[in-house]
LUMBA-446049 format. One record per residue (C-alpha): residue in one letter; x, y, z. Coordinates in pm, whole numbers, padded with zeros to 5 digits, always signed. Each point is the difference from the previous one (the first is absolute). Layout:
BEGIN
AXYZ/...
% end
This chain:
BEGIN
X+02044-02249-00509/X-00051-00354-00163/X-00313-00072-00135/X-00120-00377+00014/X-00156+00022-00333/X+00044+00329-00225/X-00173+00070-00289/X+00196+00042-00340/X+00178+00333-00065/X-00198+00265-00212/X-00035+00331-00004/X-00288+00252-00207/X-00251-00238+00261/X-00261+00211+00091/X+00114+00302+00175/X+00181+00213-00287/X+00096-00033-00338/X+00308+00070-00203/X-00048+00293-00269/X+00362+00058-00107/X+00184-00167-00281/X+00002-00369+00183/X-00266-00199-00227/X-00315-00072+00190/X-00014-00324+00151/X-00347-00219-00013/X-00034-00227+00249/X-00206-00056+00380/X-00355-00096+00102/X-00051-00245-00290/X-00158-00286+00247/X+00226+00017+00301/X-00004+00266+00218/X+00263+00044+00282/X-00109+00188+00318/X+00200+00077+00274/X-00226+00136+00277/X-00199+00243-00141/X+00167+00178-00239/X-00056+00348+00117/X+00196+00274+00111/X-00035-00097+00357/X-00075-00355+00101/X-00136-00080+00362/X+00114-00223+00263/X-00218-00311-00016/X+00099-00138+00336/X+00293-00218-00062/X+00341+00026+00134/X+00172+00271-00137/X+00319-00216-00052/X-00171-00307-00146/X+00130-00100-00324/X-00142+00171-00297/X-00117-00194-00262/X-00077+00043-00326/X-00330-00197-00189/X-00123-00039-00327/X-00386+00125-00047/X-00241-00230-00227/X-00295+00215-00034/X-00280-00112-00171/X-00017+00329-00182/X+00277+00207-00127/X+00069+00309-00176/X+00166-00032-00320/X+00371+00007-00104/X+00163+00333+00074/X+00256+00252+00095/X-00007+00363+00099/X-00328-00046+00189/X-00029+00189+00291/X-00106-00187+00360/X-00062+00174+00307/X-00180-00151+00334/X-00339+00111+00099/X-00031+00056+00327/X-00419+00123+00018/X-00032-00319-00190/X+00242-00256+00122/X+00121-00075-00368/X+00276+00129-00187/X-00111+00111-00299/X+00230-00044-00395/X-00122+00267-00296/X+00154-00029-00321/X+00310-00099-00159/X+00119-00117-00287/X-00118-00295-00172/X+00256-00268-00205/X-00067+00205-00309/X+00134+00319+00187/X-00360+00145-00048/X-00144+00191+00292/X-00215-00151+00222/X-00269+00179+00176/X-00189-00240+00279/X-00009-00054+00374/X+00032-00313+00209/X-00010-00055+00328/X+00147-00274+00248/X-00165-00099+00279/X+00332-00249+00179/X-00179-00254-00218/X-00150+00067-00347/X+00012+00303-00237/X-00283+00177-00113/X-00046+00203-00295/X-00213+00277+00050/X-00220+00187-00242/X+00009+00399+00120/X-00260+00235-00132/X+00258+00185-00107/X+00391-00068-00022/X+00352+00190-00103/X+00104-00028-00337/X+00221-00262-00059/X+00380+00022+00111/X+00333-00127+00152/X+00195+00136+00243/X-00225+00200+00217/X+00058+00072+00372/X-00252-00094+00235/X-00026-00046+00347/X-00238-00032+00317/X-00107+00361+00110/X-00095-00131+00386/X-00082+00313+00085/X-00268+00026-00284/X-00140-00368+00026/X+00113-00013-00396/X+00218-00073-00240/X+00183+00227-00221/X+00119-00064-00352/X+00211+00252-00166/X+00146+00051-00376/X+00201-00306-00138/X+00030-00049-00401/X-00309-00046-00234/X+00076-00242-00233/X-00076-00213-00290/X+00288-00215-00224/X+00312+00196-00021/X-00150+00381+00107/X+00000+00139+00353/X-00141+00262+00145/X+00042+00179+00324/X-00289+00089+00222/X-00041+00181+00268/X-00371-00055+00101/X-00097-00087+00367/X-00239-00279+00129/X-00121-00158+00303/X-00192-00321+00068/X-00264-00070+00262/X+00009-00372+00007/X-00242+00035-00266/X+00025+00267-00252/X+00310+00212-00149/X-00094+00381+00005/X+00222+00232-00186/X+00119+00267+00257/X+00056+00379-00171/X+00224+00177+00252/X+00082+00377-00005/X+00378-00106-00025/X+00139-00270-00143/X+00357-00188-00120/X+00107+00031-00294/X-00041-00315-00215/X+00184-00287+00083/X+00079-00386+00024/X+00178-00276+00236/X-00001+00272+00264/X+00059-00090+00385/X-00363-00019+00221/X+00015-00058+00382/X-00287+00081+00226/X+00151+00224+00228/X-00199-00106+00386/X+00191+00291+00176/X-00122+00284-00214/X-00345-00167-00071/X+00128+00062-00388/X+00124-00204-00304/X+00310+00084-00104/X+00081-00030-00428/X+00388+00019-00060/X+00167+00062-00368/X-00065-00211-00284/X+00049+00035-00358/X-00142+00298-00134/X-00023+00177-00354/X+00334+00163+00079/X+00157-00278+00159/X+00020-00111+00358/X-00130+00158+00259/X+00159+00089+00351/X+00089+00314+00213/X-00185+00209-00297/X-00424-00101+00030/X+00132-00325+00087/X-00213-00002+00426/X-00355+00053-00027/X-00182-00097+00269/X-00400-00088+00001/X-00243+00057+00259/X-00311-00137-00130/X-00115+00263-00167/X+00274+00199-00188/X+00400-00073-00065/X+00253+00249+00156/X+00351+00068-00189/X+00237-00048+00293/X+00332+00187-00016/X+00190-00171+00249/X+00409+00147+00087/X+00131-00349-00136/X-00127-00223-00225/X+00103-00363-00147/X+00140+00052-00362/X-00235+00002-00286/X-00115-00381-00035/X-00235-00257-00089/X-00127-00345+00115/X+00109+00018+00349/X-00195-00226+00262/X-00116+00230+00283/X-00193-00098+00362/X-00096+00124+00333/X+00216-00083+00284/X-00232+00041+00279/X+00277-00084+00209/X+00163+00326-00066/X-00282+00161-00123/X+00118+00101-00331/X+00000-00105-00394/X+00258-00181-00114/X+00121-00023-00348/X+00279-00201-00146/X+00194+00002-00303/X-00177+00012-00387/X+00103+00118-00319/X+00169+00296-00023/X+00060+00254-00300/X+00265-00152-00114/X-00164-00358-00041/X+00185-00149+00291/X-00145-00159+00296/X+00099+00118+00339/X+00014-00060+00342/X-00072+00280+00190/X-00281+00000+00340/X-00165+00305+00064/X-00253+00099+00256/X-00307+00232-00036/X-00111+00153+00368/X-00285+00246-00158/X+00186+00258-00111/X+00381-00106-00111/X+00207-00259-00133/X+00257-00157+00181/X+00276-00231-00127/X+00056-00249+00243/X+00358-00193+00060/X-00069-00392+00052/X+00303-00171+00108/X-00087-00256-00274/X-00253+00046-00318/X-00123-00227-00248/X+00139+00032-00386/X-00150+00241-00162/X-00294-00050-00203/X-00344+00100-00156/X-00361-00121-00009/X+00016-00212+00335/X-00268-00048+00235/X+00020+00131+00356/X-00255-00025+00279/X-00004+00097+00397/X-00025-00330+00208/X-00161+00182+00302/X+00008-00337+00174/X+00411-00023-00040/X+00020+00401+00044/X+00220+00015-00330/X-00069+00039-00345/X+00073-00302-00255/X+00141+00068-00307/X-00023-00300-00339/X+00138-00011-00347/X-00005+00284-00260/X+00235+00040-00266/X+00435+00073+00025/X+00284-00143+00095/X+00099-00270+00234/X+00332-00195+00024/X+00141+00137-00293/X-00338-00134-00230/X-00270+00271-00109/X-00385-00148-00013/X-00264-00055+00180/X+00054-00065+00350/X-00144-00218+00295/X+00164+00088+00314/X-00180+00148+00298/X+00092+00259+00238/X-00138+00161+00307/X+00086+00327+00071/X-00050+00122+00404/X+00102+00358+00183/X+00175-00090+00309/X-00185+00132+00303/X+00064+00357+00159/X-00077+00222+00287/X-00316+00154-00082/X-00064+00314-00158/X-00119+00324+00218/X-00359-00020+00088/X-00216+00314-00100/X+00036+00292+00158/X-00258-00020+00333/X-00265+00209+00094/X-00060+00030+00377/X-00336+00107+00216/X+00108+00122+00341/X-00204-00055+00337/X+00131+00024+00345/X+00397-00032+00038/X-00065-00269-00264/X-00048+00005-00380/X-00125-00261-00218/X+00228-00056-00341/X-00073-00160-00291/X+00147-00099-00349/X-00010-00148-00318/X+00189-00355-00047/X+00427-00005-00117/X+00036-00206-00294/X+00145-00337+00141/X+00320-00034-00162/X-00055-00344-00082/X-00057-00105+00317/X-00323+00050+00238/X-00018+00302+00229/X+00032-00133+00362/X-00085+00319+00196/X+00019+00399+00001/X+00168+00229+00240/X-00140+00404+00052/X+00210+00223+00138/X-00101+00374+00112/X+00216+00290-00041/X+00110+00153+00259/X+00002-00215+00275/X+00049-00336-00160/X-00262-00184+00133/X-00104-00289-00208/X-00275-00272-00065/X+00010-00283-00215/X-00223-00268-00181/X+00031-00353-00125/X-00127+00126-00374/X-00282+00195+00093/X+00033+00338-00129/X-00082+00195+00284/X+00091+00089+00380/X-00033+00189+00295/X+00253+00239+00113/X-00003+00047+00334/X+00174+00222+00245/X+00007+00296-00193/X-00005+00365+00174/X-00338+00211-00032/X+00106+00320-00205/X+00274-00130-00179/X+00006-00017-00372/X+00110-00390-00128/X+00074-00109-00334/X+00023-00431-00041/X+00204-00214-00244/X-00062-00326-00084/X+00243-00338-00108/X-00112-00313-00049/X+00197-00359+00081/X+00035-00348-00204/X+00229-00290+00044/X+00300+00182-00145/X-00025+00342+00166/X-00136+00329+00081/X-00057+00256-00313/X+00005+00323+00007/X-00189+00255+00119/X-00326+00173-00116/X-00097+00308-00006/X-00089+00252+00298/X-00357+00052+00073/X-00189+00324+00024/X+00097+00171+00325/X-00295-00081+00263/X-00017+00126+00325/X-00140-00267+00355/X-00236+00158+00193/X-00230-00061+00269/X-00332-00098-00112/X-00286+00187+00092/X-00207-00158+00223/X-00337+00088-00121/X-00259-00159-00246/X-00295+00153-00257/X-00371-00124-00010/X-00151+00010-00293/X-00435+00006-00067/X-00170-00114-00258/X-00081+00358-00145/X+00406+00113+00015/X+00018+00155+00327/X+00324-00030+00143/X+00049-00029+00389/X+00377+00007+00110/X+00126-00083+00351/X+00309+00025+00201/X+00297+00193-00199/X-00204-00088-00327/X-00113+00308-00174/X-00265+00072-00300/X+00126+00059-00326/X-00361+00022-00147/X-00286-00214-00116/X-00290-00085-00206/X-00246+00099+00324/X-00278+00215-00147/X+00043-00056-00377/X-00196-00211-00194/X+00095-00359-00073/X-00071-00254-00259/X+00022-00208+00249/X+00079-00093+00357/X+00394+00018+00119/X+00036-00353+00131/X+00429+00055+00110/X+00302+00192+00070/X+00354-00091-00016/X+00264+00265+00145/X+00347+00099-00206/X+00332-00178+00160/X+00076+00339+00191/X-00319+00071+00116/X-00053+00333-00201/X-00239-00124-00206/X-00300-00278-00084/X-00225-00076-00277/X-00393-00051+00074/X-00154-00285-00272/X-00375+00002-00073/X-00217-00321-00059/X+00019+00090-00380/X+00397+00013-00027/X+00024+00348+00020/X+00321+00112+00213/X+00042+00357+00139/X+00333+00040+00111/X+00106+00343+00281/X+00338+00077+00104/X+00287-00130-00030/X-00215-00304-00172/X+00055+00010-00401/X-00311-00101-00259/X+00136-00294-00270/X-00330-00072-00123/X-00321-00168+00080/X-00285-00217-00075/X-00262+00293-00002/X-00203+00011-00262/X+00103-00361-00088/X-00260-00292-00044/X+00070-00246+00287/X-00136-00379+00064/X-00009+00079+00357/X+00054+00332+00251/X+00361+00077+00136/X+00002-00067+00336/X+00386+00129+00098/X+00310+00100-00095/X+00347-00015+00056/X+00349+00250-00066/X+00309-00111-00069/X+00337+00028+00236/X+00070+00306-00187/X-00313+00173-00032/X+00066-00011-00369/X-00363-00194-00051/X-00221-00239+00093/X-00276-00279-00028/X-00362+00003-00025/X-00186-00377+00102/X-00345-00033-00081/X-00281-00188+00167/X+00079-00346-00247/X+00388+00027+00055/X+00112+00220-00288/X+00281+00211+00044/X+00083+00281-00211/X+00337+00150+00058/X+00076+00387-00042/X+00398+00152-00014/X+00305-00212+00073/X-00253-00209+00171/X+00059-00355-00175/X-00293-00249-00052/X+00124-00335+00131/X-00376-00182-00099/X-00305-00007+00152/X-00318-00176+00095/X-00203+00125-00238/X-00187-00176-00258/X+00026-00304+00230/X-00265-00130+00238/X+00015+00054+00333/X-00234-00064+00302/X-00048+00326+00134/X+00090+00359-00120/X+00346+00160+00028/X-00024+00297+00257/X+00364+00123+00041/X+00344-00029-00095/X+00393+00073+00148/X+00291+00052-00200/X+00350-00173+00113/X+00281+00217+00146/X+00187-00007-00352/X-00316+00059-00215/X+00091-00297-00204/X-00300-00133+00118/X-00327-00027+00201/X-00308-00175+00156/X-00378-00078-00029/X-00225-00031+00273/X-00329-00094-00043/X-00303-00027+00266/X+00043-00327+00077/X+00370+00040+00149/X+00131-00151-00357/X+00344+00147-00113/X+00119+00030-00335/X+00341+00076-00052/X+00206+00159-00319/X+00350+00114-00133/X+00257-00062+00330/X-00305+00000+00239/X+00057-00308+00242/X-00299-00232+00134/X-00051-00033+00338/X-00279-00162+00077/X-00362+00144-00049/X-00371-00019+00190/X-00172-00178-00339/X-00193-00281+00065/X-00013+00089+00417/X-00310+00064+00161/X-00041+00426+00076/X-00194+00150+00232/X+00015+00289-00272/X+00146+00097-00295/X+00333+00118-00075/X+00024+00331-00136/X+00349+00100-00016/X+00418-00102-00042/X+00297+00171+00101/X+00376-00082-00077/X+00219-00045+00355/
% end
């Protein structure tokens, strides 16, 4: 793709550095600096056309860092800067400070405390952490280097040497992508003290806390200096080309999905080269590859040409494997999202085996199967739709069995009695034992063989069929539970409390809550939605509240009552 201005080739600018037997070049950041977008690992839509022509533009900040090269730059996302440490200075001594750019100006900042000085360390956003992390590089002064293999992370404020359990070996001009799929940063090769690094200690992956030797099937060979990114539009790390042990630059793409490498087989690639710059354009959908260092029409240098590198889209991958509740001749299905293949999910289809009866969605991940036999075992599979197809299918669920419902109901008191009518039956209660405090709800297991009874002080005493996942017994609270609410499984539940807390127990998810918020008048009950990815608030003045996949439908807040409202129910 033409550029309407480009900026002049380079390479060693700001991502990597070389640390082979090519001569270290000075040069970058003196007073001009030369942004395109932010130059981050990932860099957001900002509302224009997607197909407008790109442009490049020359930056005259007022401020500037000074001259440089093997500096490492990654984009901040808590902060909204990106964020340059280090280098090397004209004298090829290390440098050891931190700027930041704002879109406008750069800012030197003056950490507490900072990494030693260096060149060619790897550092990238950790999204997942709301950090960044800095690892090894080359300590340096005039003519000595040596490797490091120290980790740090900044806060938008401070650096804060990390000392993980495991850790790399030491290393420099390794490959650092944050990895959005995994919630991990991903730290490929690099020069080491025995040479380059690749299938051998060469993936590590870092989690916020500690670093994790992968030892994936297949690996890239042993390199260093390759640019690598996040292709959200695949969902996977991509890494092209670098330095490999023979001192050549190559031209190889690879992709990371979390636990192996992949080569991939473009029908055209760029020449190869080291120490370029590449960045996911998440308003284009592809990733945009600049410069480096090889070989282009026949001449070896620096280079200035700019390629964008894009999956084409596919049918989507199989969804997760369901889980189903059953009810009468019916059973409700749900499922974790497919990976898109590129191209948005446009609907779901279930199908139940036997029988084939089928439901489908326009990308919600759940359904209702209906016309299913009482007394017959069903499993249900799953495959979700885009604009190129229909992928394959997921897993079976667990075998559950429709079945008429009971048609009965339990009353609960406020000492734990239970009180069960029509084909309802006790399984036990809290009647006659002493209480902190008084039960104030009861919420009955999907098949009706069970229910938990919750007290005004969060303590839940389950009977049954009805499992115990925990509790807020015993727990300081700003204000009494007043209800609770299982999940479709029966695999947990919620608590609410009077001020709109919700405190989730099990698989039960917490989607958010009131509390902590003002509100006009207390919460005093709550109802989960059919696919427990959500649920709702009602407080006494009709007012709804609504969380996770919970839809609003209107509410009684701010209406005139004859009386309060003291309860909700999902329909």
């Amino acid at each position: 793709m033409p550029l309407a201005v480009g900026p002049e080739a380079w390479y060693e600018h700001g991502m990597t550095h070389h640390n082979d037997n090519r001569r270290w070049v000075a040069a970058l950041l003196a007073t001009v600096t030369v942004i395109a977008a932010p130059v981050a690992v990932r860099v957001a839509a900002t509302g224009a056309s997607a197909r407008s022509t790109p442009t490049w533009t020359e930056q005259h900040p007022a401020t500037s860092p000074p001259a440089r090269t093997g500096a490492s730059m990654a984009y901040d996302a808590a902060t909204g800067t990106v964020v340059l440490f280090g280098g090397l200075d004209i004298t090829e001594n290390g440098l050891g400070d931190t700027w930041t750019w704002d879109g406008t100006d750069w800012t030197e900042q003056h950490p507490a405390t900072s990494p030693p000085a260096r060149t060619g360390a790897a550092m990238a956003d950790d999204a997942a952490a709301g950090d960044l992390v800095l690892f090894g590089g080359a300590g340096t002064t005039v003519g000595t280097y040596r490797l490091l293999g120290d980790t740090w992370t900044w806060d938008g404020t401070d650096w804060t040497e990390q000392h993980p359990a495991t850790s790399p070996a030491a290393r420099a001009d390794a490959s650092i992508a944050d990895d959005a799929a995994t919630g991990t940063v991903v730290l490929f090769g690099g020069a080491g003290t025995t040479g380059k690094l690749g299938s051998a200690g060469g993936t590590w992956t870092w989690d916020g806390t500690d670093w994790t030797d992968q030892h994936p099937a297949t690996s890239p060979d042993p390199r260093t200096a390759a640019p690598a990114a996040y292709d959200e539009a695949t969902g996977s790390l991509v890494l092209f080309g670098g330095d490999n042990d023979d001192f050549e630059v190559v031209g190889d793409t690879w992709a990371w999905d979390g636990t192996d490498w992949t080569e991939q087989d473009p029908k055209t690639v760029p020449p190869p080269r080291a120490d370029a710059t590449m960045v996911d354009d998440v308003a284009t959908g592809q990733l945009v590859l600049f410069g480096g260092y090889g070989t282009a029409t026949g001449r070896q240098g620096p280079l200035d040409d700019t390629w964008t590198y894009v999956v084409p889209p596919a049918a989507p991958a199989a969804p997760g494997t369901p889980t189903a509740v059953p009810g009468d001749g019916q059973a409700l299905v749900s499922w974790a999202a497919a990976t898109t293949g590129g191209s948005p999910v446009t609907g779901y289809t279930v199908t139940s085996v036997p029988g084939g009866r089928t439901c489908s969605t326009a990308g919600e991940l759940h359904c209702t199967v209906t016309g299913l036999a009482n007394g017959t075992a069903y499993t249900f599979v799953v495959r979700a739709t885009n604009a190129v197809g229909t992928g394959p299918t997921s897993g079976p669920s667990v075998p559950v069995t429709p079945a008429a419902f009971p048609g009965g109901y339990w009353a609960v008191a406020a000492d734990g009695s239970i009180f069960p009518f029509g084909s309802a039956r006790s399984y036990g209660s809290m009647g006659g034992q002493v209480l902190a405090a008084p039960v104030v709800g009861i919420a009955a297991t999907p098949d009706g063989g069970g229910y938990w009874e919750v007290a005004a002080d969060g303590g839940v005493f389950p009977f049954g069929d009805a499992a115990f996942s925990g509790s807020m017994g015993g727990r300081p609270l700003a204000a009494p539970v007043v209800g609770i609410a299982g999940t479709p499984d029966g695999h947990g539940y919620w608590e609410v409390a009077a001020d709109g807390g919700i405190f989730a127990f099990g698989d039960a998810a917490f989607s958010g809550s009131v509390g902590g918020s003002p509100i006009v008048s207390p919460v005093v009950g709550i109802a989960a939605t059919p696919t427990g990815g959500g649920y709702r608030e009602a407080t006494s003045d009709g007012g709804i509240f609504t969380f996770g996949d919970a839809q609003f439908y209107g509410s009684l807040g701010g209406r005139p009552l004859t009386a309060p409202v003291v309860g909700l129910a999902t329909g």
